[in-house]
C-alpha positions in Angstrom: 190.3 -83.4 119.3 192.0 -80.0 119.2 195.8 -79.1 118.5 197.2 -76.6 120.9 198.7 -74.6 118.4 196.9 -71.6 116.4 195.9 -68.0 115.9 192.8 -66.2 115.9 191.9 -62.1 116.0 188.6 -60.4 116.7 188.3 -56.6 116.1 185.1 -54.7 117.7 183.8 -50.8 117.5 181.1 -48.6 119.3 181.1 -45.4 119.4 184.7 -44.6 117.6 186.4 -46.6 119.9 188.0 -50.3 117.9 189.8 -53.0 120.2 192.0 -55.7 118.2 192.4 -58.7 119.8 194.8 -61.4 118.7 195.3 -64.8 120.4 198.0 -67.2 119.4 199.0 -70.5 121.1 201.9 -72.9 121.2 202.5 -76.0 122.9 202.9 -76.1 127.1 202.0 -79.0 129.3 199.5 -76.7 131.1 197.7 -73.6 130.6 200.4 -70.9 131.0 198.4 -67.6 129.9 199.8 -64.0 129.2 197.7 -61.0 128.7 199.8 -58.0 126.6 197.2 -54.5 126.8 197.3 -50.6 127.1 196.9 -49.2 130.5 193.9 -48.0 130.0 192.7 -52.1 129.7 194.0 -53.1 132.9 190.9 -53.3 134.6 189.4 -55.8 131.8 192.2 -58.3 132.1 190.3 -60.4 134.4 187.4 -60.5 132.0 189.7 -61.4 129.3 191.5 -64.4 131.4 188.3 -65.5 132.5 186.9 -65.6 128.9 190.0 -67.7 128.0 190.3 -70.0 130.5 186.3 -71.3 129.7 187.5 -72.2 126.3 191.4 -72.9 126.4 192.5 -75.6 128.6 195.6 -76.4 127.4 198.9 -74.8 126.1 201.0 -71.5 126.4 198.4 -68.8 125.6 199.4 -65.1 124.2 196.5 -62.5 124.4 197.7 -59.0 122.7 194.9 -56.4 123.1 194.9 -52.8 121.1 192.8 -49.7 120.8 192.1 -47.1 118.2 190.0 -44.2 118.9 188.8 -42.4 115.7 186.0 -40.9 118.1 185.1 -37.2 118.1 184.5 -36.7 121.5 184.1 -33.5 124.1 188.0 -32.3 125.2 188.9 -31.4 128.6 191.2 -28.6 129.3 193.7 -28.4 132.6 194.8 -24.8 133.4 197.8 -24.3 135.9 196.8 -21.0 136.9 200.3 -20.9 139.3 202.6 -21.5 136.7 201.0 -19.1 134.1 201.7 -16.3 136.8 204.8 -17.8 137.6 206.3 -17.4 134.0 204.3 -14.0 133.7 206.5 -12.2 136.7 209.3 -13.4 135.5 208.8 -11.7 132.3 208.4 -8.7 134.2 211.3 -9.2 136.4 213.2 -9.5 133.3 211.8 -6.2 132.3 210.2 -7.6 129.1 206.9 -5.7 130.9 205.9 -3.5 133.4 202.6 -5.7 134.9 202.5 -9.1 135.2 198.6 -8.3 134.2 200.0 -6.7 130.7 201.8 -10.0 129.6 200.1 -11.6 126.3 199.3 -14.8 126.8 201.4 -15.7 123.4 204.5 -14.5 125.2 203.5 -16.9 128.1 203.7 -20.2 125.8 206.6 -18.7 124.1 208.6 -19.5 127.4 206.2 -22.9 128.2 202.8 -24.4 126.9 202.3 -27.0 130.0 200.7 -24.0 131.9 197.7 -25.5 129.7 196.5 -29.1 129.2 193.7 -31.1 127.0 193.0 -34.1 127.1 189.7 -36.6 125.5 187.1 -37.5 127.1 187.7 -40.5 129.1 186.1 -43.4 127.6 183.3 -45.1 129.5 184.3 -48.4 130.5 180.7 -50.0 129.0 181.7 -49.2 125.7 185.8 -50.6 126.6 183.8 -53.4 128.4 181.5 -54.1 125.7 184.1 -53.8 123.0 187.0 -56.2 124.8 184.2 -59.3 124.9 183.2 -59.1 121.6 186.8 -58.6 119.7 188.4 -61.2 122.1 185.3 -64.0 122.0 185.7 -63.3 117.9 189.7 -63.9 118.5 188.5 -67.4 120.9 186.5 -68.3 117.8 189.0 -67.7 115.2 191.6 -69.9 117.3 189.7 -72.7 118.7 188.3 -73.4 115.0 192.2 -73.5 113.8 193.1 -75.9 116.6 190.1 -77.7 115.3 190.9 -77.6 112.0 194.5 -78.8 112.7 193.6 -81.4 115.3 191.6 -83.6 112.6 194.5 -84.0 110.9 196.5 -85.1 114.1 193.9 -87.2 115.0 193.5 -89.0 110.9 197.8 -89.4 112.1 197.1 -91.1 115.0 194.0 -93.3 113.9 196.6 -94.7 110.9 199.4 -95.7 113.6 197.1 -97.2 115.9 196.3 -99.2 112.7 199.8 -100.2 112.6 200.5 -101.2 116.2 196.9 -103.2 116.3 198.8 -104.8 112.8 202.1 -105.3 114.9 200.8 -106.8 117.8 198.9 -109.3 116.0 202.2 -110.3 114.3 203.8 -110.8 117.8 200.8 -113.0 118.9 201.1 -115.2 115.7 204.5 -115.9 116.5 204.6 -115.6 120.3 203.5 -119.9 120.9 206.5 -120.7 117.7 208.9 -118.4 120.2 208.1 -120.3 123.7 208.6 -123.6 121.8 211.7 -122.9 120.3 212.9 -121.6 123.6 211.8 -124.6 125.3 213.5 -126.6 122.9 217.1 -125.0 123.3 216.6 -125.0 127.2 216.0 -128.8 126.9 218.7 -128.9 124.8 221.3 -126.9 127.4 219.9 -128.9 130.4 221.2 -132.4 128.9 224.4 -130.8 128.1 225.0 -129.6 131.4 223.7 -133.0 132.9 226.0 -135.0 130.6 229.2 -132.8 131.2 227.8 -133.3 134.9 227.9 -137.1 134.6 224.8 -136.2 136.7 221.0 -137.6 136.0 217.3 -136.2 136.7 214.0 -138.0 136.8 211.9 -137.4 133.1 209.2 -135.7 135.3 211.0 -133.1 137.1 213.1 -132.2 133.9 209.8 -131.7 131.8 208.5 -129.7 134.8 211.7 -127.4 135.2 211.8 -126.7 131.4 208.1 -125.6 131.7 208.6 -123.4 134.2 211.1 -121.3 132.6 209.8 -121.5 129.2 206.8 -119.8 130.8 208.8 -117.0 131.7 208.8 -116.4 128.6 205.1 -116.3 127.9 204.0 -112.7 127.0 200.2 -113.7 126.8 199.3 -111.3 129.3 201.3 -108.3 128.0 199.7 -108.8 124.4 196.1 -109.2 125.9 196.8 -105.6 128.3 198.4 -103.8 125.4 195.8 -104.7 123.3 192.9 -103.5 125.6 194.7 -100.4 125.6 194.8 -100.2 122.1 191.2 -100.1 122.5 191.3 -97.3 125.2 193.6 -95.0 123.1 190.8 -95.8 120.0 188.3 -94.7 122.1 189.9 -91.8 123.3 190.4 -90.4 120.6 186.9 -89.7 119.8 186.4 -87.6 123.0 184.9 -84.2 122.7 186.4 -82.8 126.1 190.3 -82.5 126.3 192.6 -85.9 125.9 195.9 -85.1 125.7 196.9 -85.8 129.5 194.8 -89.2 129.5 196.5 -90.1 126.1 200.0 -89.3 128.3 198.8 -92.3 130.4 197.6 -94.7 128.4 200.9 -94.6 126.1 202.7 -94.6 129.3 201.0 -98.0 130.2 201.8 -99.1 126.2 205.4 -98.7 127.2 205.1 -100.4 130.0 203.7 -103.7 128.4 205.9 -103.4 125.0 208.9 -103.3 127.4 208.1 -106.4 129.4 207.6 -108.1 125.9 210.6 -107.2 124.7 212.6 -108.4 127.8 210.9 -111.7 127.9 210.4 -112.7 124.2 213.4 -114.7 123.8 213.2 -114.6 120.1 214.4 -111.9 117.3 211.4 -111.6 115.1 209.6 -110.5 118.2 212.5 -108.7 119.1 212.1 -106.7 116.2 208.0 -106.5 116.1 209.1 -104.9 120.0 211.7 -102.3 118.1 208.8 -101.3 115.4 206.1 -100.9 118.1 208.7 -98.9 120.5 209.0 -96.8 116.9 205.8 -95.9 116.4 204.2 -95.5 120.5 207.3 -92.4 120.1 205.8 -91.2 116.9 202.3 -90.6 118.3 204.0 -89.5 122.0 205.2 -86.8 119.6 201.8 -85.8 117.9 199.8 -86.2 121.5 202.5 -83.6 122.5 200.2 -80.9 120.5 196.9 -82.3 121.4 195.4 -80.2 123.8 
């Protein structure tokens, strides 16, 4: 089980060129990735996504990419040969010279400088290539193992509550055959009172038979045995290598479900409150599966 949240950075160098990559992560119901680089890494984004997406399957992802070159590498110098000569007559139509061709070069940056450009080397995009998969898989590794890290402990969270609702459902079965005899009892009881204040009468048979059908409404056999099983299911799950957190969604979904039907059948107020405990805790693990990737 891994958490969704978490930070990791990779750095990587050849050839006097070092890319920092750092990934952090939050919660998000899907993978919602966004890639922060120089201009000069715009071609690598895809490798970068792609390298992502095969490890992170979950969660709002923030990729922030940087480069330092300390390289000392060949320069390459522009000249504007048509503004040099433009700033040169206009010396000389200033009468500063004579001849364009007698104009110091010194008195041509003195007016302007862009007449004359450098700029590095560009960088091969092996070395950018190589460098980008290294510092960001080192950034992958550095995140995954915090999710990791802070998944156990979600998980140790979630295998303690489980304990508790395995320990509350068993309380509600213990007491669920006590309820549906007590309610049988008090619909007996309300039958007579209406049959009396009726001055009406009703075979034995058919009153036994009518009071066991609707104390059997009241039966939540089937709910116990279903929430139980996926009791079992969310157990199970738990211990899954491969992402969980949308198959947890369901199965607490289904817990609902079955807790709900309990509660609106159990016609007694110690199950009533056994449903209010379980409804307690199936919220408290809804939260922590809300980070589980």
């Amino acid at each position: 089980m891994k958490s969704m949240t978490g930070f990791g950075s990779g750095t990587a160098t050849k050839d006097g060129i070092t890319c920092m990559v750092e990934i952090k992560s939050v919660n998000a119901r899907f993978l919602d990735l966004f890639i922060r680089s120089p201009k000069q890494m715009n071609p690598f984004e895809s490798i970068i996504r792609g390298m992502v997406q095969d490890r992170i399957h979950r969660g709002k992802v923030e990729v922030s990419v940087s480069i330092q070159d300390a390289g000392e590498r060949p320069k390459t110098f522009t000249i504007n040969s048509v503004l040099r000569k433009q700033i040169q007559e206009l010396l000389v139509q200033e009468e500063f010279y004579d001849d364009p061709k007698k104009v110091p070069l010194q008195a041509v940056n003195s007016i302007s400088n862009d007449w004359i450009q450098q700029q590095d080397t560009p960088i091969a995009e092996e070395v950018l290539s190589d460098i980008v998969k290294e510092a960001t898989s080192s950034a992958l590794d550095a995140l995954i193992a915090m999710r990791a890290v802070e998944g156990e402990h979600i998980q140790q969270d979630l295998v303690d509550r489980i304990v508790t609702l395995e320990n509350i459902i068993s309380q509600i079965d213990t007491n669920k055959v006590g309820a549906v005899e007590a309610y049988r009892d008090h619909i007996r009881s309300k039958i007579q009172e209406y049959l009396v204040s009726l001055e009406a009468s009703i075979s034995e048979e058919r009153f036994l038979q009518e009071i066991a059908i609707l104390a059997d409404k009241t039966d939540i056999t089937e709910e116990i045995v279903r929430f139980s099983s996926h009791v079992v299911q969310l157990k199970n799950t738990l211990t899954d290598k491969n992402p969980i957190g949308r198959k947890v969604d369901f199965i607490l979904q289904e817990m609902n479900r079955e807790v709900n039907t309990i509660g609106s059948k159990a016609m007694d107020s110690n199950i009533t409150e056994f449903v209010v405990q379980l409804k307690c805790e199936l919220e408290k693990i809804r939260e922590q599966v809300q980070n589980v990737e």
